[in-house]
N, C-alpha and C positions, 0 to 999 in steps of 0.2 A: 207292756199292754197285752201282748197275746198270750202271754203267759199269766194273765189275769183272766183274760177271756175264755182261755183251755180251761182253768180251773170252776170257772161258773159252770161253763159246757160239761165238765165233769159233773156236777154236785148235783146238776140239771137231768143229767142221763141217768143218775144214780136215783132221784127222786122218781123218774120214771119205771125204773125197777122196783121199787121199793112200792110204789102203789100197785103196778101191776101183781106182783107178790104177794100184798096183803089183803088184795082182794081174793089171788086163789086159795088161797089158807081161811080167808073167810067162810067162801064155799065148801072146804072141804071140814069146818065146825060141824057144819049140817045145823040138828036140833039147837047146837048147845048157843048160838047166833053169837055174836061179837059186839062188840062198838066200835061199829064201821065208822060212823062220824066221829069220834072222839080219835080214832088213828089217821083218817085221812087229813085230818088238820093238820097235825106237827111232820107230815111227812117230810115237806121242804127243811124245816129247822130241824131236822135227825138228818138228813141227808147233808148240807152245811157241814156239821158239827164230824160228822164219819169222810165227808166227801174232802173238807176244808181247811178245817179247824184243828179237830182236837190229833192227839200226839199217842199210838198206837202202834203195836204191830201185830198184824192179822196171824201171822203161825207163833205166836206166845203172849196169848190172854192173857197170861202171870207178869208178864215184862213190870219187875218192877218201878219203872217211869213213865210207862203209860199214866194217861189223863183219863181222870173216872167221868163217867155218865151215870148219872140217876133218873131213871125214869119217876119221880114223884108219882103223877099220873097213870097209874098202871092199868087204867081203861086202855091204854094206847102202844099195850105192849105186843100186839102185831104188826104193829110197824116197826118198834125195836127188834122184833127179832127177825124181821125182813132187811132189815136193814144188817144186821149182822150175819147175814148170809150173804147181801151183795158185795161186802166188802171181804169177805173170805173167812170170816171168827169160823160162822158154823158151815156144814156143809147144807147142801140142799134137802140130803136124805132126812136132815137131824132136822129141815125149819119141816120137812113134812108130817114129821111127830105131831104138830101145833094140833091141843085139843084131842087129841086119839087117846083112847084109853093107853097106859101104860109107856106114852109119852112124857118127856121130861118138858115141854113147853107147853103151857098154861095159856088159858084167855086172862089171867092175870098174870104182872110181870113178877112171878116166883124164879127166880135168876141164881146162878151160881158161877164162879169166877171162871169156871173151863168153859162158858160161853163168853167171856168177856163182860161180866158183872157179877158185881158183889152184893149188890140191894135187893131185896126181895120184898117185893112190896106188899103191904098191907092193907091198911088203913090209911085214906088218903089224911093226907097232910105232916106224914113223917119223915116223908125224904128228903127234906131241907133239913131236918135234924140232923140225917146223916149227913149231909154234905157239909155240915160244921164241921162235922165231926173227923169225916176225910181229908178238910183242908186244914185241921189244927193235927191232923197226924203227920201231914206233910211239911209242916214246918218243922216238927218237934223231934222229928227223923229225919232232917235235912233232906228229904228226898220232895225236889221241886217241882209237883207235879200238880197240874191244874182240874179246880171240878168241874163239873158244869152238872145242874139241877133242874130237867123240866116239868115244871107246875101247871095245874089247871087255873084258869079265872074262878069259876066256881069253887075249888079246890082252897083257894086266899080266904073263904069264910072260917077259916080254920084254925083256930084260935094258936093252934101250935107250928102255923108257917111265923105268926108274928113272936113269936118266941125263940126261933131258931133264928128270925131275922136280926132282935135285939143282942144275941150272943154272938150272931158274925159280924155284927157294927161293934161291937165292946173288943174284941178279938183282932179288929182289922183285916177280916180276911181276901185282904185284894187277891188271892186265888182262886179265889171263887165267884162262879157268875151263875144268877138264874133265870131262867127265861120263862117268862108268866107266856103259854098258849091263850091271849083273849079273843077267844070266838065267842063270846057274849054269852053263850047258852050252856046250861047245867041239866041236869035229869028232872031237875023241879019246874025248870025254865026259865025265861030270862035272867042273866044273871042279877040285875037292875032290879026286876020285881023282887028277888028274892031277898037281896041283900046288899042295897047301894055303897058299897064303900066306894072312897077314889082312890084307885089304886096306885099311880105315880105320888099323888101325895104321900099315902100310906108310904111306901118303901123310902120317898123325903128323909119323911119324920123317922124313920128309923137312922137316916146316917145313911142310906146305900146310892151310891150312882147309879140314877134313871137312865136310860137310850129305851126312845119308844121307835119301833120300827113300824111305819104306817102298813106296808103289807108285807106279812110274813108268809109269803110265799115267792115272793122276790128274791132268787140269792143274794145278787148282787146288793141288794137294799141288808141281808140277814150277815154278808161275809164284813160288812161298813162294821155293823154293829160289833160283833164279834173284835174284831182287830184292829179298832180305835184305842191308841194309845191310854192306858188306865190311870186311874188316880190312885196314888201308894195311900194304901191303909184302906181302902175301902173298898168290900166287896159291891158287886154289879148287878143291876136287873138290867136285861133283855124284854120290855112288854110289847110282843108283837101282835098284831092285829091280824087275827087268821077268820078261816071259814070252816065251819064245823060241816065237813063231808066232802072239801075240797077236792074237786075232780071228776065227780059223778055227780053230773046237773042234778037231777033227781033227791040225789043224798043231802046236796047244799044246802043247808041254814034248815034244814028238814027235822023237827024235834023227833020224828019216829025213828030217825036213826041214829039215836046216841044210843041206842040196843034194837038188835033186829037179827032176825035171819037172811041170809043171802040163798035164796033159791035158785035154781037151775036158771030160769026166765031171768029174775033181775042181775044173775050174776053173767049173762050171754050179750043181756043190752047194755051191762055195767064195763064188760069187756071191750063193745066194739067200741065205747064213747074214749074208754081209754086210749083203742087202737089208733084213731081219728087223730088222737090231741099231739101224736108223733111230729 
């Protein structure tokens, strides 16, 4: 029990880093503004996954049995690469690149494997392609290593998450697992207005094992999901229920901040609310 406990308390400290983090990297975008709400949602389910879950080692990014991570979502890759500083991949000097001219880290997640990723994202709705693609090399190279894939809500209108999903249900890729971030909301707007699918259905019908996690910002509710014993042959959705700007009242369910600047002022009142939630 207390060694379940230490490890929430860890994933929980580390979620607390990682927001704090991503919001000073925010501020120091300046012009170029970020998508504060689309990073502060998944912070909890990156911190899980680096704090918890997945199988790494921080001084050898290359370890060939490390477990991959796919940012799909690459609006949210200042939490990834916050997150990869807390845990030691990068250093601090390297997350303060983020956005400087003649930096290697991007407001999109452009990645390469000496920070501890291979996907460089594009166009959303591609990185569940790769993540086929990672978990049929892992079989085919005997080398038994797990993916994990996170996805937008918005992101699933994407005609090619249903196509990467149809070939991981044909394939049986029980090593692989994705986690849809549903904070309801896209840049167009709700996701419902724009485009009703049901998404537990949808991934049904494809063959993949549903776990809905009612709030994904709960570890302990995200470490259930993650490490319930799997079903052979079939890969896994993770659909957890998040809030688009989690942790900064202001930012919460806020459509102005799926892109925004963080100025002096709101990144001072964004600080102290952080400081408070200790």
């Amino acid at each position: 029990m207390n060694s379940e406990i230490e490890l929430i308390q860890t994933c929980e400290d580390l979620g607390r880093r990682i927001r704090t983090n991503s919001l000073k990297m925010a501020y120091r975008a300046g012009a170029n503004g970020v998508h504060m709400g689309s990073c502060l949602c998944i912070v909890d389910i990156i911190a899980t996954l680096y704090g918890g879950v997945m199988n790494f080692k921080p001084s050898d990014s290359l370890w060939k049995g490390r477990d991959r991570f796919v940012l799909s979502k690459g609006h949210g890759s200042l939490t990834l690469f916050s997150a990869l500083e807390a845990v030691g991949v990068i250093s601090e000097e390297k997350l303060l690149t983020y956005s400087q001219n003649g930096g290697d880290l991007l407001c999109t997640a452009h990645l390469y494997p000496e920070i501890g990723q291979e996907y460089s994202n594009g166009t959303l709705g591609f990185g569940l392609s790769y993540g086929v693609g990672l978990a049929l090399a892992s079989r085919k190279t005997n080398n038994p290593f797990h993916v994990y894939v996170l996805v937008g809500d918005g992101e699933c209108n994407e005609g090619s998450i249903w196509e990467a999903a149809m070939s991981a249900s044909h394939f049986k890729l029980s090593n692989l697992t994705v986690i849809v971030d549903l904070n309801m909301m896209q840049s167009d707007g709700d996701i419902n207005d724009v485009l009703n699918i049901q998404l537990e259905n949808m991934w049904r019908g494809f063959n993949w094992e549903v776990i809905r996690v009612q709030n994904g910002h709960n570890i302990s509710e995200l470490l259930e999901a993650f490490t319930q014993t799997r079903i052979e042959g079939k890969p896994r959705v993770i659909i957890a229920q998040t809030i688009k700007g989690k942790g900064i009242s202001f930012m919460e369910n806020n459509p102005d901040w799926h892109h925004g600047l963080v100025t002096k002022e709101i990144f001072e009142k964004a600080m102290l609310e952080l400081s408070l939630d200790k």
